[in-house]
C-alpha positions in Angstrom: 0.0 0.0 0.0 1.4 3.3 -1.1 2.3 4.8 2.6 2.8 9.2 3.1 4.2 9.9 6.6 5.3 7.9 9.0 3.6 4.9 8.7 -0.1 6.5 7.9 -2.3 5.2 5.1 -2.1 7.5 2.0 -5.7 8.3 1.9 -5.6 10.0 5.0 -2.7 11.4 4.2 -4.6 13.3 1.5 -7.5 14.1 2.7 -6.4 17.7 4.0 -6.8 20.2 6.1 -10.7 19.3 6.4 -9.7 15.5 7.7 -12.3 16.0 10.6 -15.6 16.3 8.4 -16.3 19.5 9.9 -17.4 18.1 13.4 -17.9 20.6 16.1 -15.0 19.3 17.6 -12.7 19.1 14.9 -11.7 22.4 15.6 -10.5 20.8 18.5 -8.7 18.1 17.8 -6.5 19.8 14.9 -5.0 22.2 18.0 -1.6 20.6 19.4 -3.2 21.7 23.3 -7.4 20.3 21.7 -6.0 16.7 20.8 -3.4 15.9 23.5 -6.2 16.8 26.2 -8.6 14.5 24.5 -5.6 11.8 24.2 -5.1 11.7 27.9 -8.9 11.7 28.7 -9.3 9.0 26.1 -6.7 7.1 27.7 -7.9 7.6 31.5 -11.7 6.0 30.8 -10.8 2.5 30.8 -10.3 3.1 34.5 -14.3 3.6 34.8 -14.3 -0.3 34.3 -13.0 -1.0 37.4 -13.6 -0.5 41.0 -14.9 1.3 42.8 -17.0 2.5 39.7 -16.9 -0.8 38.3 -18.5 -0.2 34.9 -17.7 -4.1 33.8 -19.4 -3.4 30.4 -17.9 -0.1 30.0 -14.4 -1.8 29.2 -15.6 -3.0 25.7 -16.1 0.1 24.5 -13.7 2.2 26.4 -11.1 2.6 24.2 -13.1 3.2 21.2 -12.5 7.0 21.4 -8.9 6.8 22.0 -8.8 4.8 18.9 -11.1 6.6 16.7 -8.8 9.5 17.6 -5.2 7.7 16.5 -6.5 7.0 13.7 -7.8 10.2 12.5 -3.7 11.0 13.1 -2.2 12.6 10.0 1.0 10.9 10.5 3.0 8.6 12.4 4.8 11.1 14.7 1.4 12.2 15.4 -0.5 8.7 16.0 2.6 7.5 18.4 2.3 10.9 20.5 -1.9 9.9 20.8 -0.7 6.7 21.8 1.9 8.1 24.2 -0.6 10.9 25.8 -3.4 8.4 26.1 -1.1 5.6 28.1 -0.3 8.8 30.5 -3.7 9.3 31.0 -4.3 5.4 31.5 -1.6 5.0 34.3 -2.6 8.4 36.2 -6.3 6.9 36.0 -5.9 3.2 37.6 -3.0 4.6 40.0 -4.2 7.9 41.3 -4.5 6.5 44.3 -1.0 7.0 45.0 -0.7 10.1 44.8 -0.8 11.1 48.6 2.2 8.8 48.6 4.1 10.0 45.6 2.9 13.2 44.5 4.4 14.4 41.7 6.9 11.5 41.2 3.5 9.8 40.0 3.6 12.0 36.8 6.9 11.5 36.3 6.5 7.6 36.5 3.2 7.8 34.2 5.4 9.7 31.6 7.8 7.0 31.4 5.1 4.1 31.5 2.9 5.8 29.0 5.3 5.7 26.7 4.8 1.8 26.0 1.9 2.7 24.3 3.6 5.1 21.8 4.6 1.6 19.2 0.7 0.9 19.9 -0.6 4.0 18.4 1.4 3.3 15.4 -0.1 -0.1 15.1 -3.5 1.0 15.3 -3.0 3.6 12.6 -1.6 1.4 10.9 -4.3 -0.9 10.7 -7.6 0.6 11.4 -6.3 4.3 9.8 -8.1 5.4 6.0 -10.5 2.9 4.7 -9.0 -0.7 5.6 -9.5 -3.7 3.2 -11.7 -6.2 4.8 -8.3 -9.0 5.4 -6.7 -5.7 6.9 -9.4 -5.2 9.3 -9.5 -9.3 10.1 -6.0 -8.5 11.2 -6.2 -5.5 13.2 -9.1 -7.5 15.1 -6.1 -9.7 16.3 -2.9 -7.6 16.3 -4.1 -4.9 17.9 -4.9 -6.9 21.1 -1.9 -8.4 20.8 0.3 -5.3 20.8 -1.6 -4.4 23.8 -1.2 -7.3 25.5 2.6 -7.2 25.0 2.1 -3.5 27.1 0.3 -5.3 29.9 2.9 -7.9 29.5 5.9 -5.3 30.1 4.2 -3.2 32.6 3.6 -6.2 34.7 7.3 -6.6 35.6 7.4 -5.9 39.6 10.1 -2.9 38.7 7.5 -1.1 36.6 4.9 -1.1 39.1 3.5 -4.7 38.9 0.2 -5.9 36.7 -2.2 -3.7 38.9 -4.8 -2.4 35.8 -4.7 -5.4 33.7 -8.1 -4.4 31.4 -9.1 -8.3 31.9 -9.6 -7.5 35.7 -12.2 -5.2 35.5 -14.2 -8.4 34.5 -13.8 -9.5 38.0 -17.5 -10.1 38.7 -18.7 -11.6 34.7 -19.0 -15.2 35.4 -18.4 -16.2 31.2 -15.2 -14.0 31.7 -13.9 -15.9 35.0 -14.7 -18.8 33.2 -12.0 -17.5 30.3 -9.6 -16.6 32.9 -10.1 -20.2 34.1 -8.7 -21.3 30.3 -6.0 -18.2 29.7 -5.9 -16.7 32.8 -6.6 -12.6 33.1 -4.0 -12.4 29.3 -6.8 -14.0 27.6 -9.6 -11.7 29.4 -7.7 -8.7 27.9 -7.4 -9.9 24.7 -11.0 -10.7 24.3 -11.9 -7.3 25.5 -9.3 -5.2 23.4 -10.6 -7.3 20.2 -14.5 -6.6 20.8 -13.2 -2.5 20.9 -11.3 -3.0 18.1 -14.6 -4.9 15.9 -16.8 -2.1 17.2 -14.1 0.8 16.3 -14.4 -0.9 13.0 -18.0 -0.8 12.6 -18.5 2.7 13.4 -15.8 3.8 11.6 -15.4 2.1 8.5 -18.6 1.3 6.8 -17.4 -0.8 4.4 -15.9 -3.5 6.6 -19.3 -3.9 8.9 -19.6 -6.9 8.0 -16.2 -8.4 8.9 -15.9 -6.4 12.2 -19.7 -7.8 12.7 -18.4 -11.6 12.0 -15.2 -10.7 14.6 -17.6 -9.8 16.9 -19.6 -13.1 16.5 -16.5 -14.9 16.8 -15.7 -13.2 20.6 -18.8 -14.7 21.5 -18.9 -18.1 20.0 -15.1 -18.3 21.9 -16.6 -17.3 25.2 -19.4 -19.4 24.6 -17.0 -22.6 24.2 -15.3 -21.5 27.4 -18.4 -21.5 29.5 -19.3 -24.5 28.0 -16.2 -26.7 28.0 -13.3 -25.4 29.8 -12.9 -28.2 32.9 -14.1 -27.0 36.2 -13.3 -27.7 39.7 -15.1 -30.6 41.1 -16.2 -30.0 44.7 -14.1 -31.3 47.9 -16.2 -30.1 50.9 -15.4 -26.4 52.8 -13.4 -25.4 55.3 -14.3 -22.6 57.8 -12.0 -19.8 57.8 -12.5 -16.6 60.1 -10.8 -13.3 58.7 -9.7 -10.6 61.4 -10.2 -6.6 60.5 -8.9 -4.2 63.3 -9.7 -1.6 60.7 -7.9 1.5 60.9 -5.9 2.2 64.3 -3.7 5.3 64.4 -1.9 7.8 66.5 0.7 7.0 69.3 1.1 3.4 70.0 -0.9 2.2 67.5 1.0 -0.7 66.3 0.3 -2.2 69.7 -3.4 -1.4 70.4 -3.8 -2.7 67.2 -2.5 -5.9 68.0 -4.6 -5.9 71.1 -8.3 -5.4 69.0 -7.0 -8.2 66.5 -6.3 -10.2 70.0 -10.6 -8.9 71.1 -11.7 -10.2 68.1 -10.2 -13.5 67.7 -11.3 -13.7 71.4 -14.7 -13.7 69.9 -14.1 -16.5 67.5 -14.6 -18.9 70.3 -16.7 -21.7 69.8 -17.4 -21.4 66.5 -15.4 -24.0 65.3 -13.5 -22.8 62.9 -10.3 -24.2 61.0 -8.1 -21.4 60.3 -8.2 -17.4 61.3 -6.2 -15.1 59.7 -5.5 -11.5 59.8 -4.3 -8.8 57.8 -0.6 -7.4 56.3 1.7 -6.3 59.2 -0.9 -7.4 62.2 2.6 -8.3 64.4 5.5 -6.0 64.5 7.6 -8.2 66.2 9.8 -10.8 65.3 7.8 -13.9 67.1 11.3 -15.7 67.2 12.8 -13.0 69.3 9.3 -11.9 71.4 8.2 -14.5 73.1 5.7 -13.2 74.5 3.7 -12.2 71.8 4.3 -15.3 70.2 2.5 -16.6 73.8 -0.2 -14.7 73.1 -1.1 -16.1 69.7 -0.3 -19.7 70.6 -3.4 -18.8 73.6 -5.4 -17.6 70.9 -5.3 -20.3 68.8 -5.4 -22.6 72.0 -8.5 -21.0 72.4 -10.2 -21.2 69.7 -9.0 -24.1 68.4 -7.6 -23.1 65.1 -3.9 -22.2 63.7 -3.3 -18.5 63.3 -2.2 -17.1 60.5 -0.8 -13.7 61.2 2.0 -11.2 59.1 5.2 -10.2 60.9 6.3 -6.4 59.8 9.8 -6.7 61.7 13.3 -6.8 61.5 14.9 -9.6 61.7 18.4 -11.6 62.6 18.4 -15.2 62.5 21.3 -16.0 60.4 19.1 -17.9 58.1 18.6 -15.3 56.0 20.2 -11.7 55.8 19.7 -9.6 58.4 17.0 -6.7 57.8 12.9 -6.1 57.4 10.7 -8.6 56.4 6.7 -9.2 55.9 6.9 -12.8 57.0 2.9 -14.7 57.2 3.7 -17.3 59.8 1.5 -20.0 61.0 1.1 -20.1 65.2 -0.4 -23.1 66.4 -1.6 -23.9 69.8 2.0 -24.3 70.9 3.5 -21.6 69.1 4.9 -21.2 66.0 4.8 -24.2 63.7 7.8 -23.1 61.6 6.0 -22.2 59.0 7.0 -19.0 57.4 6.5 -17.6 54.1 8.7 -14.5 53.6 7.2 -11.7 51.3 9.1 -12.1 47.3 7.5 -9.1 45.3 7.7 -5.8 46.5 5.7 -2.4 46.3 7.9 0.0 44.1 8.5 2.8 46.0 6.3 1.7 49.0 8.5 -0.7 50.5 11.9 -0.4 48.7 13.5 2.3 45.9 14.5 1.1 42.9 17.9 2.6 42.2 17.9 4.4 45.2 20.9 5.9 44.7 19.5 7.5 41.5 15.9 7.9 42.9 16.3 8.2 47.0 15.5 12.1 46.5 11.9 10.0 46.2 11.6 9.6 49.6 12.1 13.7 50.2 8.7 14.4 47.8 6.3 11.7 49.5 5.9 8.6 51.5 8.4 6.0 49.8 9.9 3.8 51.8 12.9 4.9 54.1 14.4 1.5 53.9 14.4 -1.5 51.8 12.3 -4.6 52.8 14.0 -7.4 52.0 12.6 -10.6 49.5 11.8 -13.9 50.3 13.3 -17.2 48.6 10.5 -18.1 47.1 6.9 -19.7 47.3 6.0 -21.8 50.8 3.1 -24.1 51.2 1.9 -24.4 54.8 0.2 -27.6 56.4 -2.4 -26.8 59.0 -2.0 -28.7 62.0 -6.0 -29.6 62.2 -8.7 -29.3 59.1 -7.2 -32.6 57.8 -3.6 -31.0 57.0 -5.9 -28.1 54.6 -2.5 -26.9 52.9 -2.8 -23.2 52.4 -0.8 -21.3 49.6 0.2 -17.4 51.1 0.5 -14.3 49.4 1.2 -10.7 51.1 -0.9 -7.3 49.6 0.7 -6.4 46.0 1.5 -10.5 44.9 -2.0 -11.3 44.6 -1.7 -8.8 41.3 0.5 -11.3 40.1 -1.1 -14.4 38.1 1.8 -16.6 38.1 2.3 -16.9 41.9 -1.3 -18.3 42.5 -0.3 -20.4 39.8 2.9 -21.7 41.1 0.8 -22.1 44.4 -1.4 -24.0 43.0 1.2 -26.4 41.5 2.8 -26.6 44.5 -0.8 -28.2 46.1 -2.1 -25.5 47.7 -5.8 -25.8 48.2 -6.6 -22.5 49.7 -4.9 -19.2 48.2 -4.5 -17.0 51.2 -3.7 -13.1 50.9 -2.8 -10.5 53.7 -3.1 -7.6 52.7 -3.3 -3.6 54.3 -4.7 -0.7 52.8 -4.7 1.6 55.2 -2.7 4.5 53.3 -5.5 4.5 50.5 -8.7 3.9 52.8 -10.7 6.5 51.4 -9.9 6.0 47.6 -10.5 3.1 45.1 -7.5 0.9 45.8 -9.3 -1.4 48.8 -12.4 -2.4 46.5 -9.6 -2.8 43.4 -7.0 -5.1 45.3 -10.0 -7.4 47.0 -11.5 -7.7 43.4 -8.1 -9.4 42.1 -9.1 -12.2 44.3 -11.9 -13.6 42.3 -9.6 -13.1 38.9 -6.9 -15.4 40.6 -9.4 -17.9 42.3 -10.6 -18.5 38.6 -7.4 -19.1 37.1 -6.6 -21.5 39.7 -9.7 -22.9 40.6 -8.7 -22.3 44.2 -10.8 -20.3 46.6 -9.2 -17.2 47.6 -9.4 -15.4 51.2 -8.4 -12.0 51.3 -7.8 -10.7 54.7 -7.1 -6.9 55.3 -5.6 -5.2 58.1 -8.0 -2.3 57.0 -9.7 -2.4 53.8 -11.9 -4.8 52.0 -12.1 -8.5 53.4 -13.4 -10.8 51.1 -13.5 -13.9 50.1 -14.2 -16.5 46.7 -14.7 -19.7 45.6 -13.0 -21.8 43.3 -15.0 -20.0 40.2 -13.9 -16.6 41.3 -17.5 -16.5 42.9 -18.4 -14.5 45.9 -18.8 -16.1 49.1 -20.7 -14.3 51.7 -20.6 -10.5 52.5 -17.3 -9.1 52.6 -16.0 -6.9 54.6 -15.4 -2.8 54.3 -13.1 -0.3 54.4 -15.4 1.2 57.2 -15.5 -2.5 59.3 -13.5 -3.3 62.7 -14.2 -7.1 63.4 -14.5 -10.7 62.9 -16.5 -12.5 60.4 -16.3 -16.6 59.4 -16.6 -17.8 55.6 -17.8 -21.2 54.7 -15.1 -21.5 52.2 -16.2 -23.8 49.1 -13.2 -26.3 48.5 -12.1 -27.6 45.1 -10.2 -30.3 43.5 -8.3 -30.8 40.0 -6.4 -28.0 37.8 -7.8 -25.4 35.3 -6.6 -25.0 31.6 -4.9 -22.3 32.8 -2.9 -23.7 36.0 -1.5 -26.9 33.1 -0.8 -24.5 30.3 0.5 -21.0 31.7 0.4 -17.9 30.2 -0.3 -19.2 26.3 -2.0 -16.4 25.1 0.9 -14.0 25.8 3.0 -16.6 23.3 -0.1 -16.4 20.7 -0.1 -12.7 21.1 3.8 -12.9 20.6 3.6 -15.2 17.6 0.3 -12.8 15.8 2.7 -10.1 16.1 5.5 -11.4 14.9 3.5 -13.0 11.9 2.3 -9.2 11.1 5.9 -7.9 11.4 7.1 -10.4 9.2 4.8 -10.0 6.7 5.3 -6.3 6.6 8.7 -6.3 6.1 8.5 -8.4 3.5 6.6 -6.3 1.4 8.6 -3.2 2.4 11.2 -5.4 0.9 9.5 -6.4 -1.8 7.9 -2.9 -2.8 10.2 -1.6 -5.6 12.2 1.5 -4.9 11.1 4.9 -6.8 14.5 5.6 -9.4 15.8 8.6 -8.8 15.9 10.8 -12.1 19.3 11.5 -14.1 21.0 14.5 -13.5 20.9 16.9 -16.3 24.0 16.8 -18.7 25.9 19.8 -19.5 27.0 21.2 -22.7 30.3 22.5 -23.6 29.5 25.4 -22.7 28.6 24.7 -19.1 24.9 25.4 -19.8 22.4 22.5 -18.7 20.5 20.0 -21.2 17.9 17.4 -21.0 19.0 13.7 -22.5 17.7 14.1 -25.9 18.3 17.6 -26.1 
């Protein structure tokens, strides 16, 4: 195809200085200031998808305008500087929550993350930009997702802030979309959504193709359809009943230890109830229980008492020359006798929030808002604890920010865990959208694993779901201080998704790659325009034309 610019279909390329149709807003959008503004709001409205709003159905049509508007670019430049403004508005939208902690270090961050997108507003020029063949518009219905799923992908690496606003998991609560997750984890959820905005970007903006972006559509369906209706499920194996302790928020002088006193009040209350495992939130002890043994006497009364292990998080320095010397978030089971000796030391840290990367490039961080003053150390790598009652129930742990992260349930799972158990605290962000957001990742992850997932808070949301990534009982809120016990729905045999990983990634991989290919072969292929022959001169120095 004959190409003007960087990368933008000709046609557009010549449609001039009247590209916008004479829309109210084109006006707009032709100003440098008009059209990055739109970019960035474009960008931030997938966000609406999610909790606390949690317009589900929202995210299949949420990034229609930010690609209608790349693909009205004139040129390349243009359509990677949409891509690049919109992916600023996308991270500031899913993580403004952090700004009390980072302040304007949050911009900066979003400028450098936003700028994954920039390569994916070429490739949506590229493909849905001018009038689009039908086979082009097939392609774009795959590639596109594709190229964002290689963003997600990126973005998901712990030192780039970790796979928190994955578009799949605003799908949290659509039972055909946990039952995808259940085949290609949250990857394939994203993919399926990015391709149904890409058909219906299609079909309102390129009339010619309706009826392809209407059969890519049908297609979406008909592959959800199949999951619901074949994809293996997990096969019942009774319940367990597990309590989850809130203290909810406790602050001012002291309040480390009269929190630990309200979690001991409300375990007190658990009595009785029969119950085979209690567990409270992120950073409930801040003691090493190896070096206090009083606390650790404490626990082992409370779990005396009520007849249950506790599972409780450790926000303390420690020195045992087993490991290096420094802060941990350990989740440690206490049994009626104490400690059992298991211990599962956090692996994946909170950029910024508990360790600086590079600090000595990006310590002046810490001077601008609330990153950490020290580096919490990492854990060795995934544990599997055994309860001591509940017939051995082997529970898998994860601490706050790793229940983002799909391939640690996963490994968990492997490993034989049979309940996937996170302690979390979100006590810095109480009053914004983070607590609904992180308690919602538990349904995605339950899904994938067909695991139930309890999600305990220190203050937040409490909640917990069964092996489908359904709701059991009424969680807890931000607004709760106390106790409540979950009949949790056990589950046996693996998901699609626990056996085969993160395919989808490799078939997003492989789609792009095939596109790449294929494009630079063509570019190869496409002869080269001869350059004409200089003019020859005379003997008199005076220029001529050949045949002159």
């Amino acid at each position: 195809m004959p190409m003007r610019g960087a990368g933008v279909p000709a046609d557009r390329a010549e449609r001039g200085p009247d590209a916008d149709g004479g829309r109210p807003y084109g006006r707009v959008l032709r100003s440098r200031t008009g059209r990055g503004a739109a970019a960035v709001l474009a960008g931030a409205l997938p966000a609406l998808s999610f909790p606390a709003p949690s317009l589900w159905w929202f995210a299949y049509v949420a990034l229609v305008p930010w690609m209608l508007l790349i693909r009205s670019a004139r040129t390349g430049r243009r359509a990677a500087l949409d891509g690049w403004l919109g992916g600023i508005g996308f991270m500031l939208a899913v993580h403004h929550w952090l700004m009390p902690s980072l302040h304007v270090f949050i911009v900066v961050l979003a400028a450098l993350l936003g700028l994954l997108w920039a390569p994916w507003g070429l490739l949506v020029a590229r493909l849905l930009g001018g009038s689009p063949p039908p086979g082009r518009s097939v392609a774009a219905v795959v590639v596109v997702p594709s190229g964002w799923l290689m963003i997600e992908l990126v973005r998901s690496w712990e030192g780039l802030g970790g796979p928190w606003g994955l578009l799949g998991a605003s799908q949290w609560e659509v039972a055909p979309a946990l039952r995808v997750a259940s085949v290609g984890g949250v990857w394939l959820v994203s993919l399926l959504v990015v391709a149904v905005n890409t058909a219906v970007t299609l079909l309102l903006a390129v009339p010619s193709v309706r009826t392809a972006a209407v059969s890519c559509l049908a297609v979406c369906a008909l592959s959800v359809g199949a999951a619901v209706a074949w994809a293996p499920q997990p096969r019942s194996a009774g319940t367990a009943r597990i309590a989850v302790v809130q203290p909810g928020v406790v602050e001012g002088p002291g309040s480390v230890q009269r929190r630990f006193a309200r979690g001991e009040e409300l375990t007190r209350g658990l009595a009785g109830r029969n119950v085979d495992l209690v567990v409270w939130g992120e950073s409930s002890v801040g003691v090493d229980l190896a070096r206090s043994p009083g606390t650790a006497s404490r626990l082992a009364a409370l779990s005396r008492l009520v007849g249950a292990d506790v599972l409780v998080n450790m926000d303390a320095r420690r020195a045992d020359g087993a490991s290096p010397s420094g802060i941990y978030k350990s989740a440690v089971l206490v049994g009626p006798d104490g400690p059992t000796g298991d211990r599962y030391d956090k692996m994946r840290l909170v950029p910024f929030g508990e360790y600086v990367p590079a600090r000595a490039v990006l310590g002046w961080a810490t001077s601008v808002g609330k990153a950490a003053g020290e580096d919490r150390l990492r854990g060795r790598g995934p544990v599997v604890m055994r309860l001591q009652n509940a017939d051995g129930l082997r529970l898998g742990p994860l601490v706050c920010f790793e229940t983002a992260f799909p391939d640690m349930s996963r490994k968990l799972a492997q490993d034989g865990a049979q309940v996937l158990v996170a302690q979390s605290s979100t006590s810095t962000f109480q009053n914004s959208w983070a607590p609904e957001q992180h308690a919602s990742l538990g349904a995605l992850r339950a899904a994938e694993t067909g695991r139930p997932m309890v999600h305990a808070t220190l203050t937040g949301v409490s909640a917990v779901y069964g092996p489908r990534g359904e709701r059991v009982g009424s969680p807890l809120g931000t607004d709760a201080s106390r106790a409540a016990v979950f009949d949790v729905p056990l589950a046996r045999g693996t998901t699609l998704f626990v056996r085969l990983g993160a395919w989808p990634v490799y078939g997003a991989l492989a789609a792009l790659a095939v596109y790449l290919g294929g494009a630079g072969i063509r570019r190869l292929r496409t002869p080269v325009p001869a350059r004409p022959s200089p003019p020859a001169h005379t003997a008199g120095g005076s220029p001529t034309r050949p045949g002159h």
